[in-house]
N, CA, C and O of each residue as an XYZ file, in Angstrom:
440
protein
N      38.936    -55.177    -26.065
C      37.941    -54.201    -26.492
C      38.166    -52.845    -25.823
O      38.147    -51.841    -26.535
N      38.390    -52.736    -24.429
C      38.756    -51.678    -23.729
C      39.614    -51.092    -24.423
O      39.310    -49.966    -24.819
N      41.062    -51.696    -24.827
C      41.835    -51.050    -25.082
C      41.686    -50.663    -26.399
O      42.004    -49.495    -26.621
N      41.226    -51.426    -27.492
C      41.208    -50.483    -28.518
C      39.916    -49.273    -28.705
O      39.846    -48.658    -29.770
N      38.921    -49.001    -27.585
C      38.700    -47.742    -27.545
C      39.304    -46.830    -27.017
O      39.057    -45.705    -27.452
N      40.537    -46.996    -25.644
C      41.589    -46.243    -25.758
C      42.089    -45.487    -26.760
O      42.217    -44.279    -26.962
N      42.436    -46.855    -27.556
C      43.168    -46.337    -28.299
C      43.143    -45.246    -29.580
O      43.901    -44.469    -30.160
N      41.516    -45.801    -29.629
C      40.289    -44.876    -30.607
C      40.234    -43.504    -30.192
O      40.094    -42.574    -30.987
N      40.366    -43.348    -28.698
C      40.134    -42.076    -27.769
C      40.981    -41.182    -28.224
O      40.623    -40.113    -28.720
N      42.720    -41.722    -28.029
C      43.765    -41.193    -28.138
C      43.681    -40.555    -29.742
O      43.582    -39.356    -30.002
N      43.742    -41.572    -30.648
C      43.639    -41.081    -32.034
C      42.859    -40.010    -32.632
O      43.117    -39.171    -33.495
N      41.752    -40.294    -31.877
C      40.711    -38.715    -32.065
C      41.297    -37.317    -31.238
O      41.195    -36.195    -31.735
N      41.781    -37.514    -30.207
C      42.211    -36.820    -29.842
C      43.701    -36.057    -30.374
O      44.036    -34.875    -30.453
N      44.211    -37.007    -30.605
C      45.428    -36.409    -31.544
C      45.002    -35.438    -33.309
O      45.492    -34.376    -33.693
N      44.208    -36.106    -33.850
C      43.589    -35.745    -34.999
C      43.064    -34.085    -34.212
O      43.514    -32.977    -34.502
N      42.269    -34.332    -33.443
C      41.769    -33.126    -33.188
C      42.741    -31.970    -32.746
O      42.531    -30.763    -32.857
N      44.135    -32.754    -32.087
C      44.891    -31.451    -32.026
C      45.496    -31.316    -32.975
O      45.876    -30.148    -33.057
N      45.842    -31.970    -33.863
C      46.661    -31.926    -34.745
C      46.292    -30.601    -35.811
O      46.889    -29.538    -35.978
N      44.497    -31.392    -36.729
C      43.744    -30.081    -36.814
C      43.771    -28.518    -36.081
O      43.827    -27.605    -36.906
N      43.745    -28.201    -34.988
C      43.674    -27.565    -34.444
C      45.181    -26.303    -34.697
O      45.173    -25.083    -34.865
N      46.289    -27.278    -34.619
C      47.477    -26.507    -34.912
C      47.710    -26.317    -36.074
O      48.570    -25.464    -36.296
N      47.176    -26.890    -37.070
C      47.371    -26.650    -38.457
C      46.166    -25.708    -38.796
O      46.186    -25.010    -39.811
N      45.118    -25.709    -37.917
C      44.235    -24.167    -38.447
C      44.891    -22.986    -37.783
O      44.664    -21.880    -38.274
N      45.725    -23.081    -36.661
C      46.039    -21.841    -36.191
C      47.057    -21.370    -36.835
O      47.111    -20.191    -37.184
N      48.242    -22.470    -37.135
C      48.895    -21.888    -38.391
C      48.653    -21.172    -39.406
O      48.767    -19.950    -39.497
N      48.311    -21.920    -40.197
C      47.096    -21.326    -41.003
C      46.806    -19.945    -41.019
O      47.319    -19.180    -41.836
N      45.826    -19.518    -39.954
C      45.249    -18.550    -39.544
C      46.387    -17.250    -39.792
O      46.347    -16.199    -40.432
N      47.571    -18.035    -38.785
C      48.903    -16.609    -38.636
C      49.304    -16.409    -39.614
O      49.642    -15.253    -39.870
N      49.464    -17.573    -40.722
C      50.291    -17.188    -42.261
C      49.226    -16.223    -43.096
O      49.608    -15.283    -43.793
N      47.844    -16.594    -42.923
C      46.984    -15.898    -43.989
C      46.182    -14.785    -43.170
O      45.294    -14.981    -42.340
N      46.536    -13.969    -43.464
C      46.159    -12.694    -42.788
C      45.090    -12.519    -43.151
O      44.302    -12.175    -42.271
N      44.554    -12.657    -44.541
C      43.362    -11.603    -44.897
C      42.538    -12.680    -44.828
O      42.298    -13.084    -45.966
N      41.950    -13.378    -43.905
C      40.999    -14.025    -43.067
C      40.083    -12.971    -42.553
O      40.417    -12.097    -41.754
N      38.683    -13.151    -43.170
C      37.835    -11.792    -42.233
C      37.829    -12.550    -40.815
O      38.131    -13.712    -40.542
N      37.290    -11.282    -39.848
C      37.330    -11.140    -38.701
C      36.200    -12.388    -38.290
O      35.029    -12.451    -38.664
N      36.866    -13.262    -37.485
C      35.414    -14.374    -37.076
C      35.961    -16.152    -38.025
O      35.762    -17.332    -37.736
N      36.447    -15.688    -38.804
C      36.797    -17.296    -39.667
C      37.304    -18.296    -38.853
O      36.861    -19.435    -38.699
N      38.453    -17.675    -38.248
C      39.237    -17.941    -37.214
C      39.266    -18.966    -36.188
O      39.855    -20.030    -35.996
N      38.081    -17.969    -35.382
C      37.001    -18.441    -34.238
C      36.214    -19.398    -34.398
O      35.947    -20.256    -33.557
N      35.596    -19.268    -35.999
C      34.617    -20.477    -36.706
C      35.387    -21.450    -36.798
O      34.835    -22.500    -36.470
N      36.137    -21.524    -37.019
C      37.338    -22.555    -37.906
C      37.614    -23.860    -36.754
O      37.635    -25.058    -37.034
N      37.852    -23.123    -35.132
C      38.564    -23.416    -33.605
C      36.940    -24.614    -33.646
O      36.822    -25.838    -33.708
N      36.090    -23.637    -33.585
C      34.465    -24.608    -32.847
C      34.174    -25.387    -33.756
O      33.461    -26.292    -33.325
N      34.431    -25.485    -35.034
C      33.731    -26.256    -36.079
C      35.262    -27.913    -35.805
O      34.963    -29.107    -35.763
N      36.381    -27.470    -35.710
C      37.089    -28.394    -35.502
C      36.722    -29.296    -34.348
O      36.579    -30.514    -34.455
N      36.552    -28.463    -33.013
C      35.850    -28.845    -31.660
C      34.621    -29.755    -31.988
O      34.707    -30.951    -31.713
N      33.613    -29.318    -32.494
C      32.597    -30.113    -32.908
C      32.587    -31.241    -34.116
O      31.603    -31.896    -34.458
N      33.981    -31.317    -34.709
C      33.714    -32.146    -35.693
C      34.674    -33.441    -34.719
O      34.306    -34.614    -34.779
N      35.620    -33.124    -34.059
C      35.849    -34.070    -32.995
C      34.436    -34.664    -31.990
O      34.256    -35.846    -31.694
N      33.978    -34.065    -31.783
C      32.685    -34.865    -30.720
C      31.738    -35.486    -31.631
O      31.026    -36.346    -31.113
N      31.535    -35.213    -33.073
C      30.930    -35.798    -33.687
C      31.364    -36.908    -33.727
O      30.802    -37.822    -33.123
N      32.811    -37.146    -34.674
C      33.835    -38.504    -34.753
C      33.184    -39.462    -33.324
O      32.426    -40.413    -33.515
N      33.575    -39.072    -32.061
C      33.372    -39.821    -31.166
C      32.123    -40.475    -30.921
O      32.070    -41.654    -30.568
N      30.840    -39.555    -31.143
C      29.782    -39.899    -31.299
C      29.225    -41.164    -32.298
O      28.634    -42.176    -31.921
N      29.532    -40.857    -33.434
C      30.011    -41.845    -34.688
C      30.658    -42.957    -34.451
O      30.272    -43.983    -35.011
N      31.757    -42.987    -33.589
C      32.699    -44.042    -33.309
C      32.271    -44.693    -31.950
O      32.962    -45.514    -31.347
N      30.774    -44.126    -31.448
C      30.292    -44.844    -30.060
C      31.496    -44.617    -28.563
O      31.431    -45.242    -27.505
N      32.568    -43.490    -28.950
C      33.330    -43.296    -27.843
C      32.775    -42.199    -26.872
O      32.106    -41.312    -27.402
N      32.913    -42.162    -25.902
C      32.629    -41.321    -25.205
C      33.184    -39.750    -25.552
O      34.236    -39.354    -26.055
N      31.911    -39.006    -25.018
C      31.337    -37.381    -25.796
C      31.421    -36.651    -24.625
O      30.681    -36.993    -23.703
N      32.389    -35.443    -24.425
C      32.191    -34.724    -23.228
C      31.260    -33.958    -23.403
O      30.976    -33.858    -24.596
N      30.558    -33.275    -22.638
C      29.790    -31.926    -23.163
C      30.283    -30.678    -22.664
O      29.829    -29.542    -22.805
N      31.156    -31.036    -22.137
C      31.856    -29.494    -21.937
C      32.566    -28.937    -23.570
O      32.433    -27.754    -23.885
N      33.118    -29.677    -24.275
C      33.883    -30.084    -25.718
C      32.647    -29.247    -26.421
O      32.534    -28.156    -26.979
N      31.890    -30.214    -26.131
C      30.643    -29.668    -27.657
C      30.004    -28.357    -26.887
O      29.398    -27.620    -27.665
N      30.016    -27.957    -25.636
C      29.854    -26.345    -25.440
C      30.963    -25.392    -25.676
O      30.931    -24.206    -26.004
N      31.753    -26.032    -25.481
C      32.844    -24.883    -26.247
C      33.186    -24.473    -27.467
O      33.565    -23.363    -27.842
N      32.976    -25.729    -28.211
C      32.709    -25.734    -29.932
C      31.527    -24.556    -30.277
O      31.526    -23.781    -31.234
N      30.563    -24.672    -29.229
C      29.064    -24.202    -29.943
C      29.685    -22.362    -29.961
O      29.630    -21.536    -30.872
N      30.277    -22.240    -28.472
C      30.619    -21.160    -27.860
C      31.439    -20.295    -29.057
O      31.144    -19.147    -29.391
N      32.365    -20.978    -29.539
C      33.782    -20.625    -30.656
C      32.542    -20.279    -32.118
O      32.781    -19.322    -32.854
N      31.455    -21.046    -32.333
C      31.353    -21.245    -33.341
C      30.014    -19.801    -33.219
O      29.753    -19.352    -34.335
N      29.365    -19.235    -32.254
C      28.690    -18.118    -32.155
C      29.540    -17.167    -31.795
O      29.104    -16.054    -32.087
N      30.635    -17.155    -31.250
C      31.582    -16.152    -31.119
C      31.953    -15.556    -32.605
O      32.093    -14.365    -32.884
N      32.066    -16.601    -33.427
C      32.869    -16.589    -34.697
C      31.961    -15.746    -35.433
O      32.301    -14.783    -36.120
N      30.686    -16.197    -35.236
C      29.496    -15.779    -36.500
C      29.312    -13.858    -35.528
O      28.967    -12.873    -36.181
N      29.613    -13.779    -34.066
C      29.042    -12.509    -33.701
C      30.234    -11.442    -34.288
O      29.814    -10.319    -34.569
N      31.583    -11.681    -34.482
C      32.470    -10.832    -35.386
C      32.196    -10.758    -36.551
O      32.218     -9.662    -37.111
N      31.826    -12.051    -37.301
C      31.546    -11.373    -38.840
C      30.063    -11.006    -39.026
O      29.792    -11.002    -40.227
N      29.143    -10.736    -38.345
C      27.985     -9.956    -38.398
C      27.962     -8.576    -37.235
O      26.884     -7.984    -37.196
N      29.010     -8.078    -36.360
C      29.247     -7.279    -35.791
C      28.202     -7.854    -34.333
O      27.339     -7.100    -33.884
N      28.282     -8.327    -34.128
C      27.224     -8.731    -32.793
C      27.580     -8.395    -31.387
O      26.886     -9.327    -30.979
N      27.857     -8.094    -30.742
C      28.820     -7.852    -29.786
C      28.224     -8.377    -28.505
O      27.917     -7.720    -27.510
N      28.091     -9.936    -28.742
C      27.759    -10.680    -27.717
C      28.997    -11.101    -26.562
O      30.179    -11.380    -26.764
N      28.346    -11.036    -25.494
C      29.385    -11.075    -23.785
C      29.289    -12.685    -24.060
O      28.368    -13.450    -23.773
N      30.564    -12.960    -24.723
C      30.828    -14.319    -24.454
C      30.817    -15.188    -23.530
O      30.060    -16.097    -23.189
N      32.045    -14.645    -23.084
C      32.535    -15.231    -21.722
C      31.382    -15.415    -20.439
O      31.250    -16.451    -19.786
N      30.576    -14.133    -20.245
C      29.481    -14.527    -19.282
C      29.029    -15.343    -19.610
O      29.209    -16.383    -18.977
N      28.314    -15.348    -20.602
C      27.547    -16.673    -21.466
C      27.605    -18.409    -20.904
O      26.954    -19.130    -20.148
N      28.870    -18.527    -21.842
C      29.786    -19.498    -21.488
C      29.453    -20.255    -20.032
O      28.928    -21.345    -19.806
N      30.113    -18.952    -18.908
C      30.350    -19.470    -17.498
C      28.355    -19.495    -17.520
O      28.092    -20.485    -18.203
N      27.562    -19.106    -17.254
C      26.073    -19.558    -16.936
C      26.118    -20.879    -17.664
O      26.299    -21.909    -17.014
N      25.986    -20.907    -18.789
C      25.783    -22.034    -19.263
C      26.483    -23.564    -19.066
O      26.048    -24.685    -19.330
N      27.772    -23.100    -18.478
C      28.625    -24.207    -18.101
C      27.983    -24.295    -16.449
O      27.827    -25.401    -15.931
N      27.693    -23.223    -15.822
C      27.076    -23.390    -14.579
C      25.835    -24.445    -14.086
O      25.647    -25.101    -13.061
N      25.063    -24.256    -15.398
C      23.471    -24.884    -15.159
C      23.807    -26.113    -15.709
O      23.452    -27.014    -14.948
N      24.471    -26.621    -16.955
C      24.744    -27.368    -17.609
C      25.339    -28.489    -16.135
O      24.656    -29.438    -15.751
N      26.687    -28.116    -15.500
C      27.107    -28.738    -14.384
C      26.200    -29.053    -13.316
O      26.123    -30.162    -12.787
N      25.242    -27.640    -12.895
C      23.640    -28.339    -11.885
C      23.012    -29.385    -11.944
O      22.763    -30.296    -11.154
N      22.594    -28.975    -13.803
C      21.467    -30.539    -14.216
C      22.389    -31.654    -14.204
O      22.152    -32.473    -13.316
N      23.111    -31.839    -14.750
C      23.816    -32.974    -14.672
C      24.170    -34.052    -13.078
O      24.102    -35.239    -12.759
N      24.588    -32.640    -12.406
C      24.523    -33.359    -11.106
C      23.607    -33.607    -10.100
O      23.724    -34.400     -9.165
N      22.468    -32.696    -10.422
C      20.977    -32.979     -9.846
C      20.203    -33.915    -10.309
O      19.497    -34.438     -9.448
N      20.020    -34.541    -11.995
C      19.977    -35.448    -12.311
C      20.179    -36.971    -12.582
O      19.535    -37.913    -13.045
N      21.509    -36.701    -12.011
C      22.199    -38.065    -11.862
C      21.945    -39.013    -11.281
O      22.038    -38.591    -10.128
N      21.565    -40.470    -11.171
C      21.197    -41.475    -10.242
C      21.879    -41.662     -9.424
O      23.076    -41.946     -9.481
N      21.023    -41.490     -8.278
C      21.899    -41.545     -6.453
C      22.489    -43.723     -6.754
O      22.006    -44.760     -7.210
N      23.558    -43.303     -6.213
C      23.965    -44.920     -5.994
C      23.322    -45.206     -4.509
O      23.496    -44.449     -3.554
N      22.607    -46.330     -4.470
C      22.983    -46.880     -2.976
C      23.323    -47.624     -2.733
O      23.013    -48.688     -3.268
N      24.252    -47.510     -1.681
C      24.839    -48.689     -0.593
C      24.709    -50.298     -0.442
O      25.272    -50.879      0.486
């Protein structure tokens, strides 16, 4: 059983890069992509991988599905002109996200 969620792991994970290089391709051959598709294209792939896993009962990082979310408001702030500070964003949110998690967590004891 272990191993064939390995192996489930691996396969999603390959799918997801696989996707991933075939949208960036993509992307470089077709130029007249408006500004933001791109970006949408990166987080919506990101998130359709954590879904799969979710679906498939494999384990879900949440760093994955914040970066998806991240790609996928990045994407929408170019094609509506938004000129949201990503990157700060991002790092707070990966900051607090890492706090609760580890402030929340059940102490083991001894």
């Amino acid at each position: 059983m272990a191993q064939e969620r390995a192996d489930l792991c691996r396969k999603l994970d390959a799918i997801g890069w696989g996707a991933f290089f075939c949208w960036m391709g993509l992307s470089m051959l077709i130029k007249s992509f408006p500004p933001g598709v791109t970006t949408i294209g990166i987080g919506v792939i990101i998130l359709a991988e954590a879904v799969a896993r979710f679906v498939f009962k494999v384990s879900v990082n949440g760093f994955w599905i914040l970066l998806g979310v991240i790609f996928v408001a990045a994407g929408l702030g170019e094609i509506f002109a938004i000129n949201l500070p990503m990157l700060p964003i991002a790092f707070i949110i990966a900051g607090v996200l890492l706090i609760v998690r580890q402030t929340t967590k059940a102490k083991k004891v001894d």
